[in-house]
N, CA, C and O atoms as CSV, one atom per row, in Angstrom:
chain,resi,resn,atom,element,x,y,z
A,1,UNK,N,N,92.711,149.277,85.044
A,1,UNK,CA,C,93.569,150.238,84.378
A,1,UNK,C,C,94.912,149.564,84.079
A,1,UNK,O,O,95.669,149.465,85.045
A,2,UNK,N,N,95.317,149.103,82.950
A,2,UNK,CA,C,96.489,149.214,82.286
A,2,UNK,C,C,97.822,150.537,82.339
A,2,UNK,O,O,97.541,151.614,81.813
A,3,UNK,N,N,98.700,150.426,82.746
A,3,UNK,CA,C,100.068,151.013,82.719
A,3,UNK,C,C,100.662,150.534,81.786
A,3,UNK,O,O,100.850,149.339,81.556
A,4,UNK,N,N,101.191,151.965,80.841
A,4,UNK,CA,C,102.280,151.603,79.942
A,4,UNK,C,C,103.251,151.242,79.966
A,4,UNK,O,O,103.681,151.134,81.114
A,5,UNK,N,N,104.180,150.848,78.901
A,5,UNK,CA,C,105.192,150.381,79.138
A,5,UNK,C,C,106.359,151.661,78.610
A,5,UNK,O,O,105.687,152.673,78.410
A,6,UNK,N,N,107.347,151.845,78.422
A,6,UNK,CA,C,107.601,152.665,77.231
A,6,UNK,C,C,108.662,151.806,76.082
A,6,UNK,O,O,108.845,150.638,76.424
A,7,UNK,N,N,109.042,152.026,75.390
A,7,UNK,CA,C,109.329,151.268,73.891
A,7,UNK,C,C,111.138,150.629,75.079
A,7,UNK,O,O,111.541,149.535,75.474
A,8,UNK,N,N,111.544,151.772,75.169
A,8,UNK,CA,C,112.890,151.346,75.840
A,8,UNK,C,C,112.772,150.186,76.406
A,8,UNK,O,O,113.315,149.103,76.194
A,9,UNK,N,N,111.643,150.703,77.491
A,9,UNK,CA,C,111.990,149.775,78.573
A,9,UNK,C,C,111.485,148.487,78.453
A,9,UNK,O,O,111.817,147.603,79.242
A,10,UNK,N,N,110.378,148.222,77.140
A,10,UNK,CA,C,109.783,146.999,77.178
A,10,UNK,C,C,110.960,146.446,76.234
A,10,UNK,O,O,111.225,145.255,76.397
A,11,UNK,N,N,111.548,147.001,75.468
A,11,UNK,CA,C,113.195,146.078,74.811
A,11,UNK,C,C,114.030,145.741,75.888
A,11,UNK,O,O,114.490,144.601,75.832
A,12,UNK,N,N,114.446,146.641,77.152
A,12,UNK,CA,C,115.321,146.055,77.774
A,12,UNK,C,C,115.001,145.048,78.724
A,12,UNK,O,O,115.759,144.443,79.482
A,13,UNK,N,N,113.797,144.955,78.580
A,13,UNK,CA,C,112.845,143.753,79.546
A,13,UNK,C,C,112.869,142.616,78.644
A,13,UNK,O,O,113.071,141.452,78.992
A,14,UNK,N,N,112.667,142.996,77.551
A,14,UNK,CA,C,112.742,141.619,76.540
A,14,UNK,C,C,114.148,140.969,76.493
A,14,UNK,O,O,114.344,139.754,76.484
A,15,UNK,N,N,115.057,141.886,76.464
A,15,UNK,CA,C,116.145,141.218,76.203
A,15,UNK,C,C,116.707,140.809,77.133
A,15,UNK,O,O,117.411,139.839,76.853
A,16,UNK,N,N,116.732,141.143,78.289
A,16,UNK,CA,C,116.617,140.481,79.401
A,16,UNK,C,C,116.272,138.925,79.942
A,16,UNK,O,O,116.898,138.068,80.565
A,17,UNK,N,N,114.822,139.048,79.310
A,17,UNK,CA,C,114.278,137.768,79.309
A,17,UNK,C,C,114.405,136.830,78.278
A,17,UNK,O,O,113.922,135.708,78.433
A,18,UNK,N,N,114.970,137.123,77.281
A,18,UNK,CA,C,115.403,136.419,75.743
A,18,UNK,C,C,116.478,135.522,76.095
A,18,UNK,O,O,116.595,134.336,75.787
A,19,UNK,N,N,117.653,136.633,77.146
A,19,UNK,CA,C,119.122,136.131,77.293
A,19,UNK,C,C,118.958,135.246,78.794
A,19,UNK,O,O,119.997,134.769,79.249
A,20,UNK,N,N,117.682,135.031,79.546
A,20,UNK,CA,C,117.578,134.569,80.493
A,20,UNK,C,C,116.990,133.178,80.025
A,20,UNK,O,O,117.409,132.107,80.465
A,21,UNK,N,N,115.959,133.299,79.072
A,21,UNK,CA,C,115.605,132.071,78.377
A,21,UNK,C,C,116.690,131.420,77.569
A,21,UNK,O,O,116.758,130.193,77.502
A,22,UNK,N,N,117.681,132.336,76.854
A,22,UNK,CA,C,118.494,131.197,76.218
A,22,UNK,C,C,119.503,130.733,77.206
A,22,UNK,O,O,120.230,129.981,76.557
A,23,UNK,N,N,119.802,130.766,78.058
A,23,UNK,CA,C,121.012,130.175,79.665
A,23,UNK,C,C,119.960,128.889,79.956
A,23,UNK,O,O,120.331,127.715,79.914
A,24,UNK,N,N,118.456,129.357,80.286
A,24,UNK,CA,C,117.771,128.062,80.782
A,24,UNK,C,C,117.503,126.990,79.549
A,24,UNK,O,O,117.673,125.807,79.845
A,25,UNK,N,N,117.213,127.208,78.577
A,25,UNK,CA,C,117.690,126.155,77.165
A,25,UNK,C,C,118.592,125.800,77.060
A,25,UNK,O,O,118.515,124.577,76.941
A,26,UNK,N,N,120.371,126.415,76.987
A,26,UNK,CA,C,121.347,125.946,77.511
A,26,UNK,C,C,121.751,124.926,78.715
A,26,UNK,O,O,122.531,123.987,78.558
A,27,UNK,N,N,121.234,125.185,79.695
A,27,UNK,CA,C,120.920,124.437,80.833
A,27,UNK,C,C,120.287,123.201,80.758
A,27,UNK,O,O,120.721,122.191,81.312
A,28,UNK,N,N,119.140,123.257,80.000
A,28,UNK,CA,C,118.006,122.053,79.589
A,28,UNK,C,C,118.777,121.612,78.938
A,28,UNK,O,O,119.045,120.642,79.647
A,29,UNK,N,N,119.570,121.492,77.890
A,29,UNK,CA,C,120.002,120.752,76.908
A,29,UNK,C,C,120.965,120.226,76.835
A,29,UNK,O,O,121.220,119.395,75.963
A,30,UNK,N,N,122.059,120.733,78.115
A,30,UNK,CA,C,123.516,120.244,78.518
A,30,UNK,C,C,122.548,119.077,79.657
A,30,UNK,O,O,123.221,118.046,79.677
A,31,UNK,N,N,121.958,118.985,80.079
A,31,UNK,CA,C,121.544,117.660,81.481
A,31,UNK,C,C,120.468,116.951,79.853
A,31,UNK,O,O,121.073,116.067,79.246
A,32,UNK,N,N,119.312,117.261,79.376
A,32,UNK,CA,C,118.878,116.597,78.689
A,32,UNK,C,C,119.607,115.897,77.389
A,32,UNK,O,O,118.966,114.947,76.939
A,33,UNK,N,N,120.993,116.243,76.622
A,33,UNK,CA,C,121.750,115.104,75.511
A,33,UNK,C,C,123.059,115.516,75.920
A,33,UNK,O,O,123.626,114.447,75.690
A,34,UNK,N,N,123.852,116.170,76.299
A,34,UNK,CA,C,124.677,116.425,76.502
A,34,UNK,C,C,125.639,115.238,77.729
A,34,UNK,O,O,126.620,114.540,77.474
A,35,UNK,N,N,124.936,115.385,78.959
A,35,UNK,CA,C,125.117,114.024,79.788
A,35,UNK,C,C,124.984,113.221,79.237
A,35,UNK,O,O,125.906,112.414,79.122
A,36,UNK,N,N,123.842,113.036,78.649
A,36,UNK,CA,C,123.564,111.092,78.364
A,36,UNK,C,C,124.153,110.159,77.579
A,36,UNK,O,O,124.237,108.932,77.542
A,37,UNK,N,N,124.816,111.775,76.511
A,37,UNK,CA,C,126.013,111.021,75.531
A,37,UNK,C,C,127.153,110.473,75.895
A,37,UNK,O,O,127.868,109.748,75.203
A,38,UNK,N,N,127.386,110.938,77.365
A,38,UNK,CA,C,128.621,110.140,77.899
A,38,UNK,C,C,128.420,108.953,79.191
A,38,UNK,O,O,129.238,108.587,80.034
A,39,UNK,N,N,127.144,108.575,78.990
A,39,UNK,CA,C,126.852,107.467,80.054
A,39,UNK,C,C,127.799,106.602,80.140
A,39,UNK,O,O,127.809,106.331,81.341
A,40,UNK,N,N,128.577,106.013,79.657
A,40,UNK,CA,C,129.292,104.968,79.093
A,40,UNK,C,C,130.577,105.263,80.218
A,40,UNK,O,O,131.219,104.461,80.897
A,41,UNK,N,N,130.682,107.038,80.095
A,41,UNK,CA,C,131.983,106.785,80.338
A,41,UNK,C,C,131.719,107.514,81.743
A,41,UNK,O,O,132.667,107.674,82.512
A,42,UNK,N,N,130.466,107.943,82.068
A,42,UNK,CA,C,130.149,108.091,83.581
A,42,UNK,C,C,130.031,107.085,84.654
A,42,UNK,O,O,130.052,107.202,85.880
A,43,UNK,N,N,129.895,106.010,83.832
A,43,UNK,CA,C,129.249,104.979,84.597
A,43,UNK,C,C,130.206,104.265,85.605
A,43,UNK,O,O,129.994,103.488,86.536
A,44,UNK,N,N,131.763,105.023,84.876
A,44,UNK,CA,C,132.555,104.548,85.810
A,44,UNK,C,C,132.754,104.761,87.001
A,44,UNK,O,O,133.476,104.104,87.751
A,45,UNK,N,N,132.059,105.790,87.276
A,45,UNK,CA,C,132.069,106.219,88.676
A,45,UNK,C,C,131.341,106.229,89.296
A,45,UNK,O,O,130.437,106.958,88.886
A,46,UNK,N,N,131.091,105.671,90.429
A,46,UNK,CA,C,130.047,104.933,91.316
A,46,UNK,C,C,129.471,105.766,92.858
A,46,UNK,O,O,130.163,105.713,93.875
A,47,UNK,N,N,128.349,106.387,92.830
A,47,UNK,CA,C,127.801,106.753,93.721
A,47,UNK,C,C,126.634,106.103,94.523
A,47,UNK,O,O,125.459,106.030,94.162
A,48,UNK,N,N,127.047,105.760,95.390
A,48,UNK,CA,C,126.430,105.227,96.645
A,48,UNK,C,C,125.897,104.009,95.823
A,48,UNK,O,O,124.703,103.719,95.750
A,49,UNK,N,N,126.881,103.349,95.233
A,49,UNK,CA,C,126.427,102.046,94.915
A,49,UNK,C,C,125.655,101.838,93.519
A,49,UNK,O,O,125.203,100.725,93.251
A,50,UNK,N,N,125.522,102.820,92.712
A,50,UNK,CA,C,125.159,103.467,91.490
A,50,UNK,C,C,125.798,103.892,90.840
A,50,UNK,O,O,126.246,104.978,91.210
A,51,UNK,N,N,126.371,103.255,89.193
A,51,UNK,CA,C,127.060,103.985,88.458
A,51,UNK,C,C,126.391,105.550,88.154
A,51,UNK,O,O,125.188,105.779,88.028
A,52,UNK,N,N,127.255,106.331,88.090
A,52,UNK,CA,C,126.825,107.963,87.689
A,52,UNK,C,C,126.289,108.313,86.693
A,52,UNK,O,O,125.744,109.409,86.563
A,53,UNK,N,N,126.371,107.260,85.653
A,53,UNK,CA,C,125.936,107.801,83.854
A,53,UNK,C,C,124.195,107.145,84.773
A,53,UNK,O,O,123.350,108.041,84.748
A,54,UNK,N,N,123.691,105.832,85.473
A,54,UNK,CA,C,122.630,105.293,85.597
A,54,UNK,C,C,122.157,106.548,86.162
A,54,UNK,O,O,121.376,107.204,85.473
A,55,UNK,N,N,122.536,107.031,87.413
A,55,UNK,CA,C,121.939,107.809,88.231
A,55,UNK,C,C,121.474,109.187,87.508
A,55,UNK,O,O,120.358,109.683,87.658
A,56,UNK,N,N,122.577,109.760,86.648
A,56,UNK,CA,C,121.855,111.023,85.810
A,56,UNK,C,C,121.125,110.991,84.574
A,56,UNK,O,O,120.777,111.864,83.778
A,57,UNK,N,N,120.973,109.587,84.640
A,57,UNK,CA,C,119.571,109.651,83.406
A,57,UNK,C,C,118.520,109.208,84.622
A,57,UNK,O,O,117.391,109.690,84.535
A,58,UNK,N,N,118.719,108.584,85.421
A,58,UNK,CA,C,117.136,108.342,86.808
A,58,UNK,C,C,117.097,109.320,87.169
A,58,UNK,O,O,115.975,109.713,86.847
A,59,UNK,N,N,117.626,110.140,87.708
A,59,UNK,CA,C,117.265,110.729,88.408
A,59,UNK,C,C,118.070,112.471,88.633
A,59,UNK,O,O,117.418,113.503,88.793
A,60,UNK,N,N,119.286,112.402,88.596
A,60,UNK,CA,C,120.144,113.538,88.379
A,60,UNK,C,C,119.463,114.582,87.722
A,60,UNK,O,O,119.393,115.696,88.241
A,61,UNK,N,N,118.821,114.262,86.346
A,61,UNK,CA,C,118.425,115.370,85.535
A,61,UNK,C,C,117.195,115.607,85.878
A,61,UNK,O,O,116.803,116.725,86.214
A,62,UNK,N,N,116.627,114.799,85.837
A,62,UNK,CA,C,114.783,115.475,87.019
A,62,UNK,C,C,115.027,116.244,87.676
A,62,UNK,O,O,114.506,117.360,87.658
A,63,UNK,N,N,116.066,115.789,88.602
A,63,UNK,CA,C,116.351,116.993,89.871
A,63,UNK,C,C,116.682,118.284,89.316
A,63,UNK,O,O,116.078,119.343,89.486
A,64,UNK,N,N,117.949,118.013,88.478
A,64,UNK,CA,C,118.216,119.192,87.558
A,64,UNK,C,C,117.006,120.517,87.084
A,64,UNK,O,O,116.856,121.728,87.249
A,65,UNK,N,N,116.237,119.211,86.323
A,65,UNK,CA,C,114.945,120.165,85.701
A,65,UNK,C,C,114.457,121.137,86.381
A,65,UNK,O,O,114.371,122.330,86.086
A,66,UNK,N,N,113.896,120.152,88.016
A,66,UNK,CA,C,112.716,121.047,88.718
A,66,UNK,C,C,113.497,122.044,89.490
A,66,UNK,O,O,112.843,123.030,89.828
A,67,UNK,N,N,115.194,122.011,89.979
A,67,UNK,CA,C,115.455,123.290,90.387
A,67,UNK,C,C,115.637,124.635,89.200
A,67,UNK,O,O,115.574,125.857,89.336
A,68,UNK,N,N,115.890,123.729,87.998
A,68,UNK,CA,C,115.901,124.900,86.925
A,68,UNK,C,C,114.850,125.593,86.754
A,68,UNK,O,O,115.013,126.736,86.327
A,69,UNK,N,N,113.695,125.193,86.986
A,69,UNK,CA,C,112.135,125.818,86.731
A,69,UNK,C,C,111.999,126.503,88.171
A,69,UNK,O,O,111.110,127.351,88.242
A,70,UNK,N,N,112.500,126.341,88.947
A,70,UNK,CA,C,112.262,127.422,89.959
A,70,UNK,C,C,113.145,128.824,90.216
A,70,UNK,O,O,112.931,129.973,90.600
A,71,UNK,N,N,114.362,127.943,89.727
A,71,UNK,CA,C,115.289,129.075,89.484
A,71,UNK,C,C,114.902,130.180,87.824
A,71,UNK,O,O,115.006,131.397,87.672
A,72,UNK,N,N,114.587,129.410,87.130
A,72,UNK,CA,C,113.891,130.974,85.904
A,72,UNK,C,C,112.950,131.574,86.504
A,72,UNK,O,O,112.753,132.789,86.481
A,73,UNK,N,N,112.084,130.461,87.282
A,73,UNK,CA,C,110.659,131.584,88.057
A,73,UNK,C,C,111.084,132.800,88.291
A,73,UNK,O,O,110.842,133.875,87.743
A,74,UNK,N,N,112.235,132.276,89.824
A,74,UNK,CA,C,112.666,133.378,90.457
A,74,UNK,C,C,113.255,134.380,90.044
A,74,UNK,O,O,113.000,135.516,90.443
A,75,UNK,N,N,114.562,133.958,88.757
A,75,UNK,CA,C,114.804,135.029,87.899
A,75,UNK,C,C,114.069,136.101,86.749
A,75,UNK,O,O,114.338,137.249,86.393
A,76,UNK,N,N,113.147,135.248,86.417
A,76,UNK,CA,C,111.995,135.978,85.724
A,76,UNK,C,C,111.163,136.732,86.306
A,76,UNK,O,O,110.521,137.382,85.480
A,77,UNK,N,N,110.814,136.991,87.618
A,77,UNK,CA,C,110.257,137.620,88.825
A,77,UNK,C,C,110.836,138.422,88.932
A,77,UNK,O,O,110.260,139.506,89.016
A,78,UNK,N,N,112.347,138.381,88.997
A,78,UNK,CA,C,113.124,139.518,89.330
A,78,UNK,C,C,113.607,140.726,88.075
A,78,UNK,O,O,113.903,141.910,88.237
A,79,UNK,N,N,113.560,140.060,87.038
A,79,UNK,CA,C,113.721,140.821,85.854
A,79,UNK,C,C,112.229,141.333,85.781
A,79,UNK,O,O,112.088,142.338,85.085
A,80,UNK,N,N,111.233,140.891,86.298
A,80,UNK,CA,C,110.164,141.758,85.582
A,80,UNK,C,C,109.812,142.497,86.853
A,80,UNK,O,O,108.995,143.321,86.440
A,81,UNK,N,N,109.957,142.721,88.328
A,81,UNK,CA,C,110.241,143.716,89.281
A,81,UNK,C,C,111.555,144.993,88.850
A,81,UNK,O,O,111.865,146.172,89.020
A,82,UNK,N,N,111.838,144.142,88.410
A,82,UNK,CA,C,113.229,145.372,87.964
A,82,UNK,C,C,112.509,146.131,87.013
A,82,UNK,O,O,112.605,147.358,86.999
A,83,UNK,N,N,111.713,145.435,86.124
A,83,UNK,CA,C,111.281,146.721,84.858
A,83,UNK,C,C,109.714,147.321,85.545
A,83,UNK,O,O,108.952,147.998,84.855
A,84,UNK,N,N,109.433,146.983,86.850
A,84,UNK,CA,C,108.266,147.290,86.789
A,84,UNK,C,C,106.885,146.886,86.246
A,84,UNK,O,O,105.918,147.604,85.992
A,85,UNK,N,N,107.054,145.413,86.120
A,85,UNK,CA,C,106.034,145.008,85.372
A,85,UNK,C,C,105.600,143.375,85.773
A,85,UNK,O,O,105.010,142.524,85.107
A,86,UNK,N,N,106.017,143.352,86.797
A,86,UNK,CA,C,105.849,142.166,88.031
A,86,UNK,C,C,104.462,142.082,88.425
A,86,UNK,O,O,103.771,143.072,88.666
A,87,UNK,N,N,103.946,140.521,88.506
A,87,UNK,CA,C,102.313,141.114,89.083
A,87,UNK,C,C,101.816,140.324,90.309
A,87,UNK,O,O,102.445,139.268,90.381
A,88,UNK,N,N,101.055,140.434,91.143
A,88,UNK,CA,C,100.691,140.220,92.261
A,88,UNK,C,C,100.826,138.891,92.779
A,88,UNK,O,O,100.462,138.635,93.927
């Protein structure tokens, strides 16, 4: 058995998740060109023996990525418990 949605509430669920997807594209795209365009001038600063522009194209933005994909999970979980439409 399928449960409806009603027109409201499946817009305010969408938009919800529209404005939650465009923050995590924002997010993706400031660590994916946004950093890398300034390697040059990150590099001046040296962590644990690693310039900073090296380290956030190795490795910084991976890290970045995979907490970002857990963090929309979790927010997308929670926006769709909020509308009621969360699933097991």
């Amino acid at each position: 058995m399928t449960d409806k949605v009603s027109t409201e509430i499946g817009l305010a669920h969408w938009t919800k998740t529209r404005n939650l997807m465009w923050v995590t594209l924002a997010i993706w795209a400031f660590f994916s060109f946004f950093i890398h365009m300034f390697v040059t001038a990150l590099n001046t600063i040296v962590i644990a023996g690693f310039p900073l522009g090296f380290y956030m194209a190795a490795q910084g933005s991976l890290i970045i990525f995979v907490i970002l994909i857990f963090w929309f999970a979790h927010r997308q979980n929670a926006i769709d418990e909020e509308f009621g439409v969360a699933e097991d």
